[in-house]
C-alpha positions in Angstrom: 0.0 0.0 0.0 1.2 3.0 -1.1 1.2 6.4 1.8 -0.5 9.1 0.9 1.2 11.2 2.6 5.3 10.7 1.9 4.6 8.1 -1.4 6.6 5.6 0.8 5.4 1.5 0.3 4.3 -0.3 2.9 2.7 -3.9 3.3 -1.2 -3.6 3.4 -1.1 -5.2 6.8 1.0 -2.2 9.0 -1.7 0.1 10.4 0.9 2.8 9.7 3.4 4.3 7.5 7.1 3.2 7.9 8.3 6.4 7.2 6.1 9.3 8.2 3.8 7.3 10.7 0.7 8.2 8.8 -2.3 6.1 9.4 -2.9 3.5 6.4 -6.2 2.2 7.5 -8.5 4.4 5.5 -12.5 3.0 5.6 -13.6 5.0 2.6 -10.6 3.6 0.6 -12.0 1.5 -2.0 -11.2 -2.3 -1.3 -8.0 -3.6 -3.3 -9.1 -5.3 -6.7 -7.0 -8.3 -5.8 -9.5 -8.8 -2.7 -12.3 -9.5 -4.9 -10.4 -12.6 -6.6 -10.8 -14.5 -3.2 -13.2 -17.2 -2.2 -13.2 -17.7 1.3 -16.5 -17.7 1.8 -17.7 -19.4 -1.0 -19.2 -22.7 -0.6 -17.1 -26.0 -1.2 -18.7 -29.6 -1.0 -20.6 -30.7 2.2 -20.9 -34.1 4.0 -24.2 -34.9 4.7 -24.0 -37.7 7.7 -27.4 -39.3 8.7 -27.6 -41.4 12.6 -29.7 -43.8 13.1 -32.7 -41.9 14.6 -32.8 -39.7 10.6 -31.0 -36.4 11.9 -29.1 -35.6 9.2 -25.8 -32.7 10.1 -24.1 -31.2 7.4 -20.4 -31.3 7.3 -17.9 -29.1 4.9 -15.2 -30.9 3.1 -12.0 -29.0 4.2 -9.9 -30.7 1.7 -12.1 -30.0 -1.4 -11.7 -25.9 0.0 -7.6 -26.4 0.5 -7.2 -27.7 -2.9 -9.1 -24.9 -4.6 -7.0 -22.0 -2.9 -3.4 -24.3 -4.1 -4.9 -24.6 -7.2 -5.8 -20.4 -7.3 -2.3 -19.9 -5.5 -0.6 -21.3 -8.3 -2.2 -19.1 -11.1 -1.7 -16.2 -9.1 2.0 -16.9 -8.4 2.4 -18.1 -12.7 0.5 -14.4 -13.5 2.6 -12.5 -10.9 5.6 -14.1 -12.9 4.6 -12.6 -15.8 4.0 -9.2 -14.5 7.4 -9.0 -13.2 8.7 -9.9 -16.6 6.8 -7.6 -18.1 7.7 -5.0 -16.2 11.8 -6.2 -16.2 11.2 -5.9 -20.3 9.9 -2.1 -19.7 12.5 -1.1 -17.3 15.2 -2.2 -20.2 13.5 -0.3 -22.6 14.1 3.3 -20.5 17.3 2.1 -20.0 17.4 1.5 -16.1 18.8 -1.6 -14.6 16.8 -4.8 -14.2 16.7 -4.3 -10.1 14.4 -7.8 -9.9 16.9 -9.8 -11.6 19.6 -11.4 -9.5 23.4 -10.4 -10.3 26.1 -12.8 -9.5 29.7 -13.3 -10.1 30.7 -15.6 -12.7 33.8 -17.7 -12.4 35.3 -16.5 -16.3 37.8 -14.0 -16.1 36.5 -11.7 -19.5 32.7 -12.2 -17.8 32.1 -9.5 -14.9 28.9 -9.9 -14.2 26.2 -12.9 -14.7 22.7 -11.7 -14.4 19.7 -14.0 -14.2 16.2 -13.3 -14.9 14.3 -16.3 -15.4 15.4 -19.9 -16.3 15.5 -19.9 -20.3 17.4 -16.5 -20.0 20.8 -15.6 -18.8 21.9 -11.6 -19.3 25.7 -11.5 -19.1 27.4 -8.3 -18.3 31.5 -7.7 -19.5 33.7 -5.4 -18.3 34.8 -2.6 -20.6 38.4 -3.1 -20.8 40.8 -5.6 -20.1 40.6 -7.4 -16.5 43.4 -6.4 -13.8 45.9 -9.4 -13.6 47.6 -10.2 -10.4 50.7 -9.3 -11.8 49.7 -5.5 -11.7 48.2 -5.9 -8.3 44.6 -5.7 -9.2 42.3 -7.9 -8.6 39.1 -9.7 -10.6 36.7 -8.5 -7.9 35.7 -5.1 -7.8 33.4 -2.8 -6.0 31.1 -0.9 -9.1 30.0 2.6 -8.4 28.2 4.8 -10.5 26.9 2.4 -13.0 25.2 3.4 -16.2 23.3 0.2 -18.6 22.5 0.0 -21.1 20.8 -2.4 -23.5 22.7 -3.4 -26.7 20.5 -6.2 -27.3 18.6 -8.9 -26.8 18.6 -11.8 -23.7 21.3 -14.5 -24.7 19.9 -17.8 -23.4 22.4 -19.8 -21.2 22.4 -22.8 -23.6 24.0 -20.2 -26.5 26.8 -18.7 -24.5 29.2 -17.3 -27.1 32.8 -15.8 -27.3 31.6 -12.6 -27.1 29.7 -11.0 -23.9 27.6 -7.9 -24.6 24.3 -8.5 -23.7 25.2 -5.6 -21.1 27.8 -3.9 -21.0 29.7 -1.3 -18.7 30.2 2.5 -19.7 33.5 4.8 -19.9 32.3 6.7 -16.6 32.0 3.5 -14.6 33.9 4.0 -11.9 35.7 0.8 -9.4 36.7 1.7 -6.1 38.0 -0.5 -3.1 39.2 -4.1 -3.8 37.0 -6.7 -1.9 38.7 -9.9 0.0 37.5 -13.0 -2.0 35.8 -15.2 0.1 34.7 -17.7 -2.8 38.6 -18.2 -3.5 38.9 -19.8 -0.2 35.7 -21.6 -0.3 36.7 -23.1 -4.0 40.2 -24.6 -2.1 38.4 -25.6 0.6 35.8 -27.2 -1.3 38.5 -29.1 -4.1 40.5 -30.3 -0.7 37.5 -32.1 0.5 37.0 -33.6 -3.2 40.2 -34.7 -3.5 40.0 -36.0 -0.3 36.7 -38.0 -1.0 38.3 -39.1 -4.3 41.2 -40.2 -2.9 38.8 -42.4 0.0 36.7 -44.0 -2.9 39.8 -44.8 -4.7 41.2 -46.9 -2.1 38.0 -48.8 -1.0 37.6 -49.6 -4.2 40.8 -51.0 -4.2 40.6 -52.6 -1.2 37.2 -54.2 -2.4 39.0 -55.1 -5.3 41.5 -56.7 -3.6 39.3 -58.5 -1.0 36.8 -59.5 -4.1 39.9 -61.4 -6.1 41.4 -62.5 -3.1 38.1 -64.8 -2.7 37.1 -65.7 -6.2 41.1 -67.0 -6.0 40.6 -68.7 -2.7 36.9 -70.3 -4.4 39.0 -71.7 -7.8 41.6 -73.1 -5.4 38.9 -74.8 -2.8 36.9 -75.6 -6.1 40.0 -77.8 -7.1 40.9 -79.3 -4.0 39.3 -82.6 -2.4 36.4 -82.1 0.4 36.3 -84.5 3.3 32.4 -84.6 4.7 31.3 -87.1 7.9 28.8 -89.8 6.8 27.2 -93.2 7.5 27.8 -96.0 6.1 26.4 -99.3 7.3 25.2 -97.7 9.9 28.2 -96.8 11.4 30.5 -93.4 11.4 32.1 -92.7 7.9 33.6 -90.1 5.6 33.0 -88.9 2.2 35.9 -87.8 0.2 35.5 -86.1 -3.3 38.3 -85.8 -5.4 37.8 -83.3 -8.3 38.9 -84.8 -11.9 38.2 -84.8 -15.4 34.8 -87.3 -16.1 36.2 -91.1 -17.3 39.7 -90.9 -15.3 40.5 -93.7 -12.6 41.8 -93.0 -9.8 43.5 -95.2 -7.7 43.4 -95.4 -3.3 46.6 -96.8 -2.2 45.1 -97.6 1.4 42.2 -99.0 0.8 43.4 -100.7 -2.7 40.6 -99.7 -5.2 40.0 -97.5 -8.0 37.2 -95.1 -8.2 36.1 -93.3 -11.4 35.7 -89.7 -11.7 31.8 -88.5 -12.4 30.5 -85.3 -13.1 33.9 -83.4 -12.4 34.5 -85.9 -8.4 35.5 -89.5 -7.8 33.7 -90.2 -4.4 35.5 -92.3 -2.2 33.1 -93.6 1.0 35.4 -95.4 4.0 34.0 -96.5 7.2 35.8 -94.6 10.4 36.4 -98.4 11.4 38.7 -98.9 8.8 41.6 -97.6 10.2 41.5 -98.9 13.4 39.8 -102.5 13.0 43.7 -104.2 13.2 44.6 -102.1 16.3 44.7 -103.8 19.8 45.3 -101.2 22.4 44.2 -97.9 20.7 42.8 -95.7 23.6 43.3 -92.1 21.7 39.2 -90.5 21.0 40.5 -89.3 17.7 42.8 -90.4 14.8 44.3 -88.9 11.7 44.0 -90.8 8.8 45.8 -90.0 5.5 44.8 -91.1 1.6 47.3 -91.5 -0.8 45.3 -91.0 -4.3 46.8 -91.9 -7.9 45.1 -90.7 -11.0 45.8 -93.4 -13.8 47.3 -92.1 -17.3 46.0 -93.6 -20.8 49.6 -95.2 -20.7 48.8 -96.8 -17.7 51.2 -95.1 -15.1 49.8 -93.5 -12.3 50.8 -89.8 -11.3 50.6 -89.0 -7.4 48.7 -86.5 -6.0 48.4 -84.4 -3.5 47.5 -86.7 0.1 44.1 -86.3 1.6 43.9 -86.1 5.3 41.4 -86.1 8.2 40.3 -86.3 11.7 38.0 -89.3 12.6 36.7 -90.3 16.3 36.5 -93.3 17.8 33.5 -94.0 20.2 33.6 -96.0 23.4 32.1 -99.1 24.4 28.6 -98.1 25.5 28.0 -99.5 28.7 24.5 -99.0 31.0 24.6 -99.7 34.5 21.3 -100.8 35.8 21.8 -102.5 39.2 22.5 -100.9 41.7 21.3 -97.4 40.8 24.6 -95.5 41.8 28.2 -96.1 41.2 28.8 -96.5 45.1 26.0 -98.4 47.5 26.0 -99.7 50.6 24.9 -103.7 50.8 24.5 -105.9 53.7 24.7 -109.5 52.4 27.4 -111.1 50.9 26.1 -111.5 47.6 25.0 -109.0 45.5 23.7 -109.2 42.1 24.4 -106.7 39.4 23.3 -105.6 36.2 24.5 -104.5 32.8 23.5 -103.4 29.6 26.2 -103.5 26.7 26.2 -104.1 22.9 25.7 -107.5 22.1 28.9 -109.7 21.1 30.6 -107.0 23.5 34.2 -108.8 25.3 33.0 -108.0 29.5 35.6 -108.6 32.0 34.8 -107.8 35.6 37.9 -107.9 38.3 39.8 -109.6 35.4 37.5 -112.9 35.2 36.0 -112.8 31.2 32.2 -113.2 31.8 31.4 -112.3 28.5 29.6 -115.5 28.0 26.8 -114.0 30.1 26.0 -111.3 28.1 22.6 -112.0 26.1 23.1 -112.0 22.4 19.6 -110.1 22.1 19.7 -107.1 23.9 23.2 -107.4 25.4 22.4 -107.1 29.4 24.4 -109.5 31.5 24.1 -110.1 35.3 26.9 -110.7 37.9 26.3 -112.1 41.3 29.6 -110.6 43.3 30.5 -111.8 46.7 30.5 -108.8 49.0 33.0 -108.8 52.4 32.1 -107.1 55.6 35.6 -105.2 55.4 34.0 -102.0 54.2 34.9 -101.2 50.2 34.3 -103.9 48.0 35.4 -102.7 43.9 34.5 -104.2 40.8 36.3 -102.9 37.8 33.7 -103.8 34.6 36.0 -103.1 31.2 33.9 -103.8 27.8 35.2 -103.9 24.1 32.8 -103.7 21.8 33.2 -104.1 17.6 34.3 -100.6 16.0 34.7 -98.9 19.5 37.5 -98.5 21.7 37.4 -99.8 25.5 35.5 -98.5 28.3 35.6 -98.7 31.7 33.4 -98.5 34.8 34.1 -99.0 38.8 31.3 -100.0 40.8 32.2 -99.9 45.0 29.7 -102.0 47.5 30.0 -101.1 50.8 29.4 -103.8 53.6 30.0 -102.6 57.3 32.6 -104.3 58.8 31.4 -106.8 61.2 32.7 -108.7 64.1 30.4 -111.4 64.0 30.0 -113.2 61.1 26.7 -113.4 59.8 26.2 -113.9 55.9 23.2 -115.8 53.6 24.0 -118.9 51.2 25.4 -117.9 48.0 22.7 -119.6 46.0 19.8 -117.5 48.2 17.3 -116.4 45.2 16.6 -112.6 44.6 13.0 -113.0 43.4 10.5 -115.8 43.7 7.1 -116.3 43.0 6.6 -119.0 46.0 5.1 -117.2 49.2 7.4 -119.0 51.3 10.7 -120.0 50.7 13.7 -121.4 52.9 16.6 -119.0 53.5 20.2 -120.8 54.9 22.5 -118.7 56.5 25.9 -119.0 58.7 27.1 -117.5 61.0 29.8 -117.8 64.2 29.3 -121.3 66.3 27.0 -120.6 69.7 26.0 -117.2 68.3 22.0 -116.1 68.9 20.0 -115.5 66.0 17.0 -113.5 66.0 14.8 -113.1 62.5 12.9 -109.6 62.8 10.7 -110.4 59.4 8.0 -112.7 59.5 9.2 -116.0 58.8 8.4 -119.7 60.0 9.6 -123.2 61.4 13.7 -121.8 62.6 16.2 -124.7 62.9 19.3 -123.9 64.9 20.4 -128.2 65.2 23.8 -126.8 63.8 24.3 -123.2 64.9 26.6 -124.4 67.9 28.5 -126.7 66.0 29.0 -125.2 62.4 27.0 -121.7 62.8 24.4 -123.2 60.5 21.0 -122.6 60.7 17.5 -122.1 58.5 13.9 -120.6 58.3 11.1 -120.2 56.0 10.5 -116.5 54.8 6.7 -115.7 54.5 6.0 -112.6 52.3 2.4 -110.7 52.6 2.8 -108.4 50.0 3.6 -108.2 46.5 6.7 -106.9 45.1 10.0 -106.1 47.4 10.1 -107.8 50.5 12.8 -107.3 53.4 14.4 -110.3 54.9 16.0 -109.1 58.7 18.4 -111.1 60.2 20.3 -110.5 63.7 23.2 -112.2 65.3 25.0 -111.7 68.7 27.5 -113.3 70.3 28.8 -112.0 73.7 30.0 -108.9 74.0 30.6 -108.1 70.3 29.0 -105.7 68.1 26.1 -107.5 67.2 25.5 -107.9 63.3 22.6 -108.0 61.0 21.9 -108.8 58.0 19.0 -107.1 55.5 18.0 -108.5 52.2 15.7 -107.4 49.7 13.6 -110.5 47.4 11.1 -110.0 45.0 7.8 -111.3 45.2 5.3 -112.2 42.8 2.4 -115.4 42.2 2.7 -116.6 38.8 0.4 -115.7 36.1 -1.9 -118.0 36.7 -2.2 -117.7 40.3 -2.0 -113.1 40.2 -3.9 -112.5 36.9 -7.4 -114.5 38.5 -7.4 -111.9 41.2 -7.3 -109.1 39.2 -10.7 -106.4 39.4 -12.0 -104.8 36.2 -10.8 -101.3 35.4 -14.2 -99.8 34.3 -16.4 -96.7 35.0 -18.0 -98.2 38.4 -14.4 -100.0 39.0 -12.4 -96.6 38.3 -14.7 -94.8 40.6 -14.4 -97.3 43.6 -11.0 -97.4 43.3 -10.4 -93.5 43.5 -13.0 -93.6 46.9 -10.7 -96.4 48.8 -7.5 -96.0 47.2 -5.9 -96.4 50.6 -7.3 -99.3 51.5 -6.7 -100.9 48.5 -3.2 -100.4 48.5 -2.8 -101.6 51.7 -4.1 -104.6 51.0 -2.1 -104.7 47.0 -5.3 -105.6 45.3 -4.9 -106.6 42.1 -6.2 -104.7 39.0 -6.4 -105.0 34.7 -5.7 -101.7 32.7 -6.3 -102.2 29.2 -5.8 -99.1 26.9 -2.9 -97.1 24.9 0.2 -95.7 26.7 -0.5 -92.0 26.5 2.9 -90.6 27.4 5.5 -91.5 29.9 6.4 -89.3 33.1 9.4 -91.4 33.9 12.1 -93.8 31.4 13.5 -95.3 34.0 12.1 -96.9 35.6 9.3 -96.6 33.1 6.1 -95.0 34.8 3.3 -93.9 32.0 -0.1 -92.9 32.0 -2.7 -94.8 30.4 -6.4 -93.8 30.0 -8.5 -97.4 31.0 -12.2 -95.6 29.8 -13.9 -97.5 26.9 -13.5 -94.2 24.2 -9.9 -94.1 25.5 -10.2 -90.6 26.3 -10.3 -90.7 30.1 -9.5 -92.7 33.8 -6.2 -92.3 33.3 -4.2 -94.4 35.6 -0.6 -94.4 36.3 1.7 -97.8 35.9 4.9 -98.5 37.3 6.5 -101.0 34.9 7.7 -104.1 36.7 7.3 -106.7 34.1 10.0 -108.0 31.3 8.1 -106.0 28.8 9.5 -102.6 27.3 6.7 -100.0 27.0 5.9 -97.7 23.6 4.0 -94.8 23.3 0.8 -95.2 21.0 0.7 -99.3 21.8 -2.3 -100.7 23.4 -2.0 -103.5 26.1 -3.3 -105.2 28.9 -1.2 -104.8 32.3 -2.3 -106.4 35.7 -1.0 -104.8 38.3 -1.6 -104.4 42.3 -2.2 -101.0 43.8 0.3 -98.8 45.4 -0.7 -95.3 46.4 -2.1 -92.5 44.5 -0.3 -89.9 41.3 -1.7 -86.8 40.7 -5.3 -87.3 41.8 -5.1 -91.0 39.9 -4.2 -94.5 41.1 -1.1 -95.5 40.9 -0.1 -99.5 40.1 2.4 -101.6 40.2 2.6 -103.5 36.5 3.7 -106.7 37.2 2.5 -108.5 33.9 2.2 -106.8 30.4 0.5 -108.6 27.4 -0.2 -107.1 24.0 
């Protein structure tokens, strides 16, 4: 808005005049023309939104109104454009100087001046005379004062820059006054140091990529053409496969294991068992071994050119060996015989203390039992060594403990450890004209020879199934008195336990659950018939089974006794006597198992 006071401009929103302070805001002033271009207030598109009781509210589309004042905005901004152009193309007609276009320095030493107006046109503006050289202490940079333009002719477009400058040019009475420090010069070094600097960086990680890139395609042609040793099976057993890169159709020839292999598809493949190499060895006890092949590749002629020697690490496993009785390495006993058991690979060499019993072992499933003679002097150690094919020795150490007594008291070395007899005679020694007391029930004692030879006999009675404790006591003066506890499993046979078993089902299951103490007290005996659902112990097996018709509930759990190893997912019928309770479900001891 122009004052009307001092002529001074001033935006249209200052209540008064920069200059004078006159007041701008004149009510009888006809609005500007531009205001009457805008549509504020003119109506854009409406949402009309409708609930579900019919009231229908209007709503205006705010981005409908935003794009029409962008779109207006842009024509106004493309037609104030051309004003300013038009008015740039007047002011170069009365010969004053363009004061909208923008005037910059331009890096060519005849160019003075670079002017810009729009982005098709480019006014450049030479200096009349020759440029000061550094030589003459001038500089290229000058300070113009009391310029005159003039138009000689036409805007020069930047894309048709010429030898000769003179779209403006300078007159005789321009004066230039007061050199000016040039800041781009600095700028320009600074800015090629950093691009040399940048270029120099790219050059060497491309060079080291380079490197590192060759480096590996090298390292892949030379792995590509050297042999690769992989671990494999063969026969079941641990084994390695060697491929020996070659040209298809050539032999080549294995001077350890004495055969030829062909080359296919650009590898001969050599398998060899990790027994191999150690089959004719006696006393190897190392857990690994490095092998070597020595391959040959055959010539037409028929010699054979060596190669390079293949070799590689293989392992040798150990015996396996399970101990299954007694449950820990160390336990304390307190008869003189004990039995234990084994589990090893069948065909497995067993030596126990020395004495081969290898013999025992089952050819089936490999488990073996020893019967060792325990002293009452405290530590009694069995060393167990096994050999098995393909696998290198291993060793175990099982200690028995027996306290050491002062008055001998031990049971007959052929005393059974299970029985299915509810009676059965126990023989026993002990010192001559020593007391003996039995603390478990038992029947019909005979001590004719216990003052004479120390010998003497009774019948143990058992009344329940399963583990049953045998107590014996001796005494003899003044001594320590010793006794004697032994452990013998119980159970009828089949045709005397499997009569007395009690049906499993829904008025069965239910009875059971209400009196489960008083069934177990008494071990009555029960059939569960159904699929093993999933175990909650492997050893000893204990797995639940679900005895309902549907198979889909009762779940009971068993406690495998029997000579029959459980699945998961296999349906069979278990008798079994009750022990105590699992988990809100009975719990029984499986004696018998039958598919």
């Amino acid at each position: 808005m122009k004052c009307p006071e001092c002529g001074q401009w001033n935006r249209a929103s200052l209540p008064r005049c920069q200059k004078c302070g006159c007041p701008q805001d004149d009510a009888s002033a006809p609005l500007p023309s531009w205001k009457t271009t805008l549509r504020d207030d003119a109506a854009g598109k409406e949402y009309i939104r409708v609930d579900e009781d019919g009231d229908a509210t209007r709503a205006p589309d705010d981005r409908d109104r935003l794009a029409t004042e962008m779109a207006e905005l842009k024509k106004r901004k493309q037609a104030g454009a051309r004003h300013q152009r038009q008015l740039r193309k007047e002011s170069a007609e009365r010969g004053a100087a363009p004061s909208a276009m923008t005037i910059r320095t331009h890096a060519t030493s005849d160019t003075f001046w670079n002017v810009e107006d729009d982005p098709k046109a480019t006014v450049r503006l030479r200096r009349d005379g020759k440029p000061d050289s550094p030589a003459d202490g001038g500089t290229q940079t000058h300070r113009v004062v009391n310029t005159q333009w003039q138009d000689t002719r036409s805007y020069d477009p930047l894309w048709e820059e010429t030898e000769v400058y003179g779209s403006w040019q300078m007159p005789q009475n321009t004066q230039l006054t007061g050199k000016l420090p040039s800041r781009s010069r600095g700028l320009r070094r600074m800015v090629r140091f950093l691009v040399i600097v940048l270029m120099a960086g790219v050059v060497g990680l491309c060079g080291f990529f380079g490197y590192e890139f060759f480096k590996a395609r090298a390292g892949e042609r030379k792995t590509q053409n050297q042999p690769t040793v992989t671990a494999s099976i063969k026969d079941d057993m641990a084994a390695h496969t060697i491929l020996i890169p070659g040209t298809d159709g050539t032999q080549i020839y294995i001077r350890e294991l004495h055969a030829s292999y062909i080359v296919t598809s650009g590898f001969a493949t050599v398998e060899v068992a990790d027994h191999t190499w150690y089959d004719d060895l006696i006393d190897y006890v190392s857990e690994t071994m490095t092998v070597t092949l020595t391959p040959f590749v055959k010539t037409s002629s028929g010699q054979q050119r060596p190669m390079d020697p293949i070799s590689y690490d293989i392992t040798i496993p150990l015996s396996p060996i399970e101990l299954l009785s007694p449950d820990a390495l160390r336990t304390e006993v307190s008869t003189a015989m004990y039995s234990m058991q084994f589990n090893v690979r069948p065909g497995s060499t067993v030596t126990i203390n020395g004495e081969d019993v290898s013999d025992t072992v089952n050819s089936e499933d490999g488990g073996f039992s020893y019967n060792a003679t325990v002293q009452p002097s405290g530590d009694n150690v069995f060393d167990i060594r096994v050999r098995s094919q393909y696998c290198r020795e291993n060793q175990m150490t099982v200690v028995l403990y027996r306290e050491p007594q002062e008055i001998p008291l031990d049971l007959s070395a052929d005393t059974y450890t299970s029985t299915t007899k509810k009676a059965i005679q126990i023989r026993a020694t002990t010192i001559p004209g020593a007391d003996i007391e039995v603390l478990t029930p038992h029947s019909d004692l005979n001590t004719t020879n216990l003052n004479t030879t120390g010998e003497f006999y009774f019948y143990a009675l058992f009344d329940h199934y399963g583990d049953n404790t045998i107590s014996i006591v001796a005494t003899y003066g003044d001594k320590k008195p010793s006794q004697v506890d032994y452990v013998m499993y119980y159970v009828p046979d089949p045709t005397e336990y499997t009569p007395k078993a009690w049906a499993l089902d829904a008025a069965g299951y239910a009875e059971l659950l209400s009196n489960i103490t008083v069934r177990a007290e008494r071990t009555q005996v029960y059939v569960a018939i159904g699929t093993i659902q999933y175990f909650v112990s492997e050893k000893p097996q204990m797995a639940v089974m679900n005895t309902s018709e549907d198979g889909l509930s009762q779940p009971v759990l068993l406690e495998n006794f029997s000579k029959t190893k459980w699945e998961v997912g296999q349906r069979y019928r278990i008798y079994g006597d009750v022990y105590s309770s699992y988990n809100g479900m009975p719990w029984l001891a499986a004696r018998y198992t039958y598919k």
